[in-house]
Every structure is written in C-alpha cells, then in structure tokens.
C-alpha positions as CSV (number, residue, x, y, z in Angstrom):
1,X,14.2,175.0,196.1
2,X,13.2,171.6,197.2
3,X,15.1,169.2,195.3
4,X,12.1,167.0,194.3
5,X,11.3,169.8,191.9
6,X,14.5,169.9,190.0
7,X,13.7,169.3,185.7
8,X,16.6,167.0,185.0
9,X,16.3,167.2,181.3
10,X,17.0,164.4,180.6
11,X,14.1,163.6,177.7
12,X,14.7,164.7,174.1
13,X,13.2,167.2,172.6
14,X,11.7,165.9,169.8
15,X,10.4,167.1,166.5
16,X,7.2,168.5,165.3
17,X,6.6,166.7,162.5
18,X,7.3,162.6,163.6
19,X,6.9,160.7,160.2
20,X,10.5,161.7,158.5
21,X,11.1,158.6,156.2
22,X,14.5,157.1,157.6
23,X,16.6,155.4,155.3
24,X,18.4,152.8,157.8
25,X,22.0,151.5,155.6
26,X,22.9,148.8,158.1
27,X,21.3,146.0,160.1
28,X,24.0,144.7,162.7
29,X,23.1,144.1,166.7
30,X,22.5,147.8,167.8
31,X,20.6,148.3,164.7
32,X,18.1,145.8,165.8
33,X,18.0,146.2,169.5
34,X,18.8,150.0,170.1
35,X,18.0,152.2,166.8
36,X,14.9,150.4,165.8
37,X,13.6,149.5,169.3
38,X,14.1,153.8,170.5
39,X,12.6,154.7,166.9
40,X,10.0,152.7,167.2
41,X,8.9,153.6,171.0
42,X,9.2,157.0,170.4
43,X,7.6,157.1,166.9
44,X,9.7,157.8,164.3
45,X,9.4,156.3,161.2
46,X,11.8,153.6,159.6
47,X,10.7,153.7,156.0
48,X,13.9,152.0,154.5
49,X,16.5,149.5,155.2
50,X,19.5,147.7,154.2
51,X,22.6,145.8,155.3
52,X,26.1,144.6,153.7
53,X,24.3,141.2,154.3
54,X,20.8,141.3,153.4
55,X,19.3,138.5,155.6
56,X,19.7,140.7,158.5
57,X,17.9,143.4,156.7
58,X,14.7,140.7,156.0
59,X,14.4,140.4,160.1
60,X,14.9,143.8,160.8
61,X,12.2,144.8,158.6
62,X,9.9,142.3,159.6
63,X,10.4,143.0,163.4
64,X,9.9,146.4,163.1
65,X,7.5,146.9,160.0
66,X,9.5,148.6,157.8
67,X,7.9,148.8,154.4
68,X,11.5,148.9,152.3
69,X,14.3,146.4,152.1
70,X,16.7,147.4,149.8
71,X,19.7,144.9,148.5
72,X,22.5,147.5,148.1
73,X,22.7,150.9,149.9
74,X,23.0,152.5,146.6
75,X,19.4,151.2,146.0
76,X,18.5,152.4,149.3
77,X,19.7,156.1,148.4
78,X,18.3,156.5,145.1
79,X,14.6,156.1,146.7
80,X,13.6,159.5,146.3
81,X,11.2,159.2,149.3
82,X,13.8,158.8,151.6
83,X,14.6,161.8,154.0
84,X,17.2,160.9,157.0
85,X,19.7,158.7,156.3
86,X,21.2,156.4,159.1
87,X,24.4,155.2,158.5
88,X,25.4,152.4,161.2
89,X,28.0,150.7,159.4
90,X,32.1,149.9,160.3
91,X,33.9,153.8,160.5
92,X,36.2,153.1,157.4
93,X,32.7,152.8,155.1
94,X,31.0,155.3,156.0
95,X,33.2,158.2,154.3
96,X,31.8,156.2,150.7
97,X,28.2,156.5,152.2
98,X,28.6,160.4,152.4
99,X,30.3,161.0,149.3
100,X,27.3,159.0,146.9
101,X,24.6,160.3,149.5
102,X,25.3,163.8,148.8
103,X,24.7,163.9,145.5
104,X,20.8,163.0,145.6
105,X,19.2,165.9,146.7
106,X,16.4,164.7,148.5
107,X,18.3,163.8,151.5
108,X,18.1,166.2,153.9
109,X,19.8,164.5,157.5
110,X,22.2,162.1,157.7
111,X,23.3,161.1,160.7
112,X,26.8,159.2,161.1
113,X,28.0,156.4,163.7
114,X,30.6,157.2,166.4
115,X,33.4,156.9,165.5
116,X,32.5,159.6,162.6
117,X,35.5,158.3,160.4
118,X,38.5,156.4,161.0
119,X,40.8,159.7,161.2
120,X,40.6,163.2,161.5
121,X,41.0,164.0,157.9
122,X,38.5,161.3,156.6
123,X,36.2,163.0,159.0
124,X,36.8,166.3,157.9
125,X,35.9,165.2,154.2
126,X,32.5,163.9,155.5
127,X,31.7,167.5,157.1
128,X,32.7,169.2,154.4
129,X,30.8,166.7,152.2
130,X,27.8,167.4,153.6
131,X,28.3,171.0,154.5
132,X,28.9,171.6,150.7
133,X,25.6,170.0,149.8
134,X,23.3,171.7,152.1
135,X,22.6,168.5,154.4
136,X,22.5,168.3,158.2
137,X,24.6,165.9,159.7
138,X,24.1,164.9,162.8
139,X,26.5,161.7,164.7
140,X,25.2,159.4,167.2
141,X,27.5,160.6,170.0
142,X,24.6,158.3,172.6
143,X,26.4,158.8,175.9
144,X,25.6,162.5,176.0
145,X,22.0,161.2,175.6
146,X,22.1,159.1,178.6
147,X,20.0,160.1,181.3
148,X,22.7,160.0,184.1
149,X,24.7,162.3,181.8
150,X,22.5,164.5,180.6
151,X,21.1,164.8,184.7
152,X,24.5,165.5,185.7
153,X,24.9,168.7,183.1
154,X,21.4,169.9,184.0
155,X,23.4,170.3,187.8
156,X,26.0,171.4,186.7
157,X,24.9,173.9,184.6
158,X,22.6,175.0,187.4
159,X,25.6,175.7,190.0
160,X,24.8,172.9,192.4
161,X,28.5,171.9,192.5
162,X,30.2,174.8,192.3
163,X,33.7,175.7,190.8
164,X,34.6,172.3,189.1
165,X,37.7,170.5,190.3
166,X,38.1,167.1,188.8
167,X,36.0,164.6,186.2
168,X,36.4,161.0,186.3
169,X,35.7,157.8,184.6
170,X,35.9,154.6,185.1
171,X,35.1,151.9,182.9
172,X,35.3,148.1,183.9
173,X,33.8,146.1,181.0
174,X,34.7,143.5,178.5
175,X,33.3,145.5,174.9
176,X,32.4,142.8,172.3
177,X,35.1,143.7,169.5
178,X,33.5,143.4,166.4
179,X,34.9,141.8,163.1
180,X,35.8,145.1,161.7
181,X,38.1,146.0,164.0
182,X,40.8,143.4,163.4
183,X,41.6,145.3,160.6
184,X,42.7,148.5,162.6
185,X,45.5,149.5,164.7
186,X,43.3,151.6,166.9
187,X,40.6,149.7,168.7
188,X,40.2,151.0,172.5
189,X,40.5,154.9,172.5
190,X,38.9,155.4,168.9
191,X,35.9,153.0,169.5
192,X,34.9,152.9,173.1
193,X,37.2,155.1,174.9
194,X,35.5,157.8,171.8
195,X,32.0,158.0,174.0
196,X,34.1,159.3,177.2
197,X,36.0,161.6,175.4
198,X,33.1,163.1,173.9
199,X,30.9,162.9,177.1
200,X,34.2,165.5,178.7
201,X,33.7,167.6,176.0
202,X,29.8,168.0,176.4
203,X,30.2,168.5,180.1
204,X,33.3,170.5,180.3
205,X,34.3,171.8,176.9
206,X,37.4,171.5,174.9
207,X,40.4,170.9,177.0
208,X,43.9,172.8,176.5
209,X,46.3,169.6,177.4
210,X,46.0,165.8,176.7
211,X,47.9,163.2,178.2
212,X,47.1,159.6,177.2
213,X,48.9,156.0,178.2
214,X,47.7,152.8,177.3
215,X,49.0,148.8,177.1
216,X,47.6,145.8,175.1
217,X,44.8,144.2,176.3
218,X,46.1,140.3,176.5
219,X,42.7,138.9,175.6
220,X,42.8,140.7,172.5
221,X,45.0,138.6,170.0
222,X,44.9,140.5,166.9
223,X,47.5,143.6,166.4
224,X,46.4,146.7,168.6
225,X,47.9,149.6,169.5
226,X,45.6,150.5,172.7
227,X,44.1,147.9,174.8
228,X,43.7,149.4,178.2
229,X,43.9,153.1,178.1
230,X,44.0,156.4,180.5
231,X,43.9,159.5,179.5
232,X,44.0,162.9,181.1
233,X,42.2,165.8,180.0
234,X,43.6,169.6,181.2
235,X,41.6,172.6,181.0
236,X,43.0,176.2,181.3
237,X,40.9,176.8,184.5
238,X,42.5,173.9,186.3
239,X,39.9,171.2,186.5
240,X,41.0,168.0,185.5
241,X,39.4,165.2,183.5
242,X,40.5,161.6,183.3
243,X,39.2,158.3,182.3
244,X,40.2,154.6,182.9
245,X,38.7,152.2,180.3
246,X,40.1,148.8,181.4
247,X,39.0,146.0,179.0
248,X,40.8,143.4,181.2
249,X,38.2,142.9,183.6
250,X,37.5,139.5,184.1
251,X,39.9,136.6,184.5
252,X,37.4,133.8,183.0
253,X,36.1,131.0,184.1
254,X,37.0,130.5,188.0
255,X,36.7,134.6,188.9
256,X,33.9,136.4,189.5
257,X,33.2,139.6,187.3
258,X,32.8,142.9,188.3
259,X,31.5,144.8,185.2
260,X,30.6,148.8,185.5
261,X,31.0,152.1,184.4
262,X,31.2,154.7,186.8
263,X,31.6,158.3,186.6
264,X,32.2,161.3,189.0
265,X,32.4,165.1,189.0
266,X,33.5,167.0,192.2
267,X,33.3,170.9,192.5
268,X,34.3,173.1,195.5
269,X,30.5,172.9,196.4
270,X,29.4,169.6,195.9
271,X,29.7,166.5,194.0
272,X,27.9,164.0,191.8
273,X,28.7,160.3,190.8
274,X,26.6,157.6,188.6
275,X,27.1,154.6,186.9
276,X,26.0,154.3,183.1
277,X,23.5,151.2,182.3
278,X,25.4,149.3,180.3
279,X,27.2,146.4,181.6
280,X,24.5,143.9,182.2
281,X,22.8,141.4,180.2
282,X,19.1,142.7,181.4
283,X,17.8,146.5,180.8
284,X,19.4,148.9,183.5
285,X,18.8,152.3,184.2
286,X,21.7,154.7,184.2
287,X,21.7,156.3,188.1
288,X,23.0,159.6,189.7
289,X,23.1,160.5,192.8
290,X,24.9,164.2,194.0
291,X,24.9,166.0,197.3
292,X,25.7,170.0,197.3
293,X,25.8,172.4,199.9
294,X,22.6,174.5,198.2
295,X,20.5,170.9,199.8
296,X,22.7,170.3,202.7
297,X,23.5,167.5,204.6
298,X,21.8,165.3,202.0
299,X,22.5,163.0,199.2
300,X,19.9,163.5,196.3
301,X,18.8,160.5,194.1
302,X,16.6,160.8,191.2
303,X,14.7,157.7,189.8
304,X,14.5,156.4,186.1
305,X,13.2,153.6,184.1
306,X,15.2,154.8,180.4
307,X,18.2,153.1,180.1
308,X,21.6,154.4,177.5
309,X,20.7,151.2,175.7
310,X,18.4,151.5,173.8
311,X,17.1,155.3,174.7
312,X,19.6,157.2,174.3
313,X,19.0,156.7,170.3
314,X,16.1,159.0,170.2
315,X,18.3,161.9,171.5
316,X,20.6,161.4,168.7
317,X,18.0,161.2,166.0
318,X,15.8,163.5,167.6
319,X,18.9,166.0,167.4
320,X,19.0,165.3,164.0
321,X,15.7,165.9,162.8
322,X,14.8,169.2,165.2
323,X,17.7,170.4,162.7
324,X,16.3,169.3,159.9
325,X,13.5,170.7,160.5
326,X,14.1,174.0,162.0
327,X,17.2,174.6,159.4
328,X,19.5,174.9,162.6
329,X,22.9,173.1,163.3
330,X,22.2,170.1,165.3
331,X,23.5,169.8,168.7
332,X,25.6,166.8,168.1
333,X,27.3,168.6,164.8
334,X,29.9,167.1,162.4
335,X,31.6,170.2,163.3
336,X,31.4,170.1,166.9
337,X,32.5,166.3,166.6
338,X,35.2,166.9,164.8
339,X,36.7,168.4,168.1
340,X,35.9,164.8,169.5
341,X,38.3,163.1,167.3
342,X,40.9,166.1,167.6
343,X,40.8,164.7,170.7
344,X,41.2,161.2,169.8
345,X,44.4,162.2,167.6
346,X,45.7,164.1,170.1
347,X,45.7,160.8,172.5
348,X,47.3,159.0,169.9
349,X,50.0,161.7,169.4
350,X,51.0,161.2,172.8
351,X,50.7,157.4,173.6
352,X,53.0,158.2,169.8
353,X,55.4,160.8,171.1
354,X,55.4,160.2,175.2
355,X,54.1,163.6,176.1
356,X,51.6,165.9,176.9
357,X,49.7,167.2,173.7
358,X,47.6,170.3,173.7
359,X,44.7,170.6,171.3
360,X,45.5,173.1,169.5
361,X,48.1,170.9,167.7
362,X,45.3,169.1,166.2
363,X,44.1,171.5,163.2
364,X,40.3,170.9,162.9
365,X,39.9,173.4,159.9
366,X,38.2,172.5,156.5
C-alpha cells in the first residue's frame, strides 16, 4: 500500500438528520469557544441555552444565534422542543441535572462532561438514571476525538506497529483550575489526568494492574491531594501504559516555558508519537508522525488543519446523536465510561494504600 492512501479516520461520523434541538445547561469558556464554535461549523443546532449566571448565557446566544435563553436549567428542561441535552457544568452538579432531566420524556440524549461525576458511585447513579428512563447518554470524553488520537488507533488497529509494547504520555502544561475545584480534594488525576486515562482505555482496553504516585503541585494553594501525578497502567499481555501529567511547568517570570503534550506508542514493528494541540494560545493542529517496517526506512507524516480544541466536540456530540438516532449505544457510553473512572478510583486507591491496584477491585456494577 502506498502510505499516501491510508484513511486515517479521523472525521466523525455524523448523523443523518442535523437539526436535533440541543438544550445547552451551561455557558462557561469551553462552552463558548469549543461546543458552540464545533456545533456551529459542523451544523448542529443549538436551540437552547442556559448558565448558573445568566449574562454568559445572553453572549452565548447572541454569538451563536441561538433562539432560547433560559434563566434556570429547570426552565431550560421543561421546553418540550428540546431533544439533546448538554450538560457542561462543574462534576458535583451534574448528578442533579440527570435526576430532574429524566423525568421529561422528550429528552432523548444527554450527553455529560468529563469527569462524568465526582465518584464512581455518583456516576453509577447517572447511568442507571438514564438507563432506567430509556435515554442515551453519551460523555464528552474529547481526547479520543482528537485527530492525532483517533490517527494513531486507525494504525494501530491496522497492524502497522505490531505486537504493542509500551504507551506513553507526557503532559507539560499549566491547566487553568477552575473555581469549582477549590472545593475538592481531587483536582489532577480526576480532571485532567481523566482524558489520558480514558485515551489508554480507547487505544488499549481495560488494563489488569494500576499503579499511581503523585505530589502537590506548589503553585496550587488550596488543599489537594494530587498535584503532579504518574501513573502506570498494566495489561495482561505485558504492554505497559504510563502517563506523566506535570502541572509544574513553568517557573514564572524570568524562565522560559516549555508547554506540550506528547504521546508515544511503540510495538515490536513500529512506532508512532504526536503531540496533542493544546498548549498554545493560537489554534494548533494535533500531529503524528509513525514509521513501521510494512513502509520501511521511512517516517510517515500526515497533515491536518482540525485541532482537539475546538473539533474534537463534534465527535462527542456526533457520537451522541448517531445513537440517538439509530437506537444504538453510543460509542463514548456511560457504561463504557464508567470503566474510565474505575480507573480513576483505582489511582486513588493506590496513591491511598501505596500499592499496585488491579481493576477488578473497582466494582463497576449497577
């Protein structure tokens, strides 16, 4: 095969019919610049919105022409013309979200935030919430949507690297900590550390053994239990997992910065590495580049213009409303997920108990 020719997959599939009305309960940042923007460019429809503070609402509306502001998400779930609900508020409110939303029966989607609760079993009560009522629910899990990601499993999946050996990550950012968080314990793994762990799970599966380590970040003044945080995924065919989120990465003033995310997957015959758009005050495309012996002697670079912010966000919705629509389970599940934050519990567990923790400790039933 020449190489040119690989299909990377990395565009969503989206659905037939375009013009769901989308009920949007929240109006923060990534509202406005990544939900909105990737709706709008792809064509979805934004029929509704509101917001804990309602002047944020008023601009998002009237930069994106949407036709609804509502004062109270209550309000916003008793219009009966509303379809998909998007839920993009803090991870502690969205478990009172589900449990009103389910009772209107005109919702048919609702697709959650990541993290999809702030612990295993308040997550559990949302899938079972919605499971019980007959709705999809879908959670905004981006970073498998990101083209460098979703590139990599295409060649992966393909065979172009072989017998897997070893995953990494490596994450050198500064993550704007949001109010909300002040109030929690957890902050690194369960927030940010939450779209690595779940990007190992897409690529690789569920792992048998978690190892996890962390230290407080010392820019980070309020209480925290993980600041800078490793942890090792193992799987019972040997290959190895492990990310480094470190959220000490500049000095300040009188050091230069060095901001990235970087990932890389070597098999036995070849090997893959990228670095995820993110860390930049301008657009960036994700990259990948990989080199395998089926194209030897070569190192293979595709080309894009999308960027994880904002375009992974019409995967997730996309997702979503295919499900919706086809009365499937979508591919970003509140089932699947809740293996995601399994995960998360089980790095807690052992930055908790000082030991390896295997999965199957974590008990995911409903």
């Amino acid at each position: 095969m020449n190489p040119e020719a690989i299909n990377y997959n990395i565009e969503p599939i989206l659905p037939k019919r375009m013009d769901y009305r989308i009920g949007i309960i929240g109006a923060g940042a990534i509202v406005r610049n990544c939900h909105l923007k990737a709706y709008r460019d792809v064509g979805f429809n934004p029929y509704a919105i509101t917001s804990l503070h309602g002047v944020t609402a008023r601009q998002a509306a009237e930069q994106y022409q949407i036709p609804h502001v509502y004062d109270t998400w209550q309000d916003l779930i008793k219009d009966t013309d509303v379809e998909i609900l998007d839920i993009a508020l803090p991870p502690d409110l969205q478990v009172h979200v589900v449990r009103e939303a389910v009772k209107h029966k005109h919702i048919k989607g609702i697709l959650c935030q990541k993290p999809l609760a702030m612990n295993l079993d308040e997550a559990k009560e949302i899938v079972k919430l919605c499971k019980d009522a007959g709705i999809k629910l879908g959670v905004n899990a981006n970073m498998r949507y990101d083209q460098s990601i979703r590139a990599l499993k295409t060649i992966m999946d393909a065979g172009y690297l072989g017998d897997l050996v070893l995953a990494t990550i490596e994450m050198r950012a500064i993550p704007h900590w949001q109010a909300f968080l002040e109030k929690y314990d957890h902050i690194e793994i369960l927030n940010m550390g939450i779209h690595h762990i779940d990007t190992f799970r897409y690529l690789l599966g569920n792992p048998e053994k978690i190892t996890a380590l962390t230290r407080k970040d010392p820019r980070t003044k309020f209480h925290h239990i993980d600041g800078i945080s490793q942890y090792t995924f193992q799987y019972e065919n040997g290959v190895m997992a492990t990310s480094l989120d470190d959220v000490w990465a500049w000095q300040g003033e009188g050091t230069e910065k060095d901001f990235y995310i970087k990932w890389r997957v070597e098999g036995l015959d070849g090997m893959a590495q990228g670095y995820i758009g993110w860390c930049y005050d301008e657009k960036t495309p994700s990259t990948l580049e990989f080199t395998s012996k089926k194209f030897p002697n070569q190192w293979i670079r595709p080309k894009w213009e999308t960027a994880w912010f904002p375009d992974a966000f019409r995967g997730t919705m996309a997702q979503l409303l295919r499900a919706v629509e086809e009365d499937t389970t979508p591919e970003i599940s509140g089932e699947d997920y809740l293996y995601t934050m399994a995960a998360v519990e089980a790095c807690y567990k052992s930055i908790e108990e000082g030991r390896t923790v295997r999965l199957s400790e974590i008990d995911v039933s409903l």
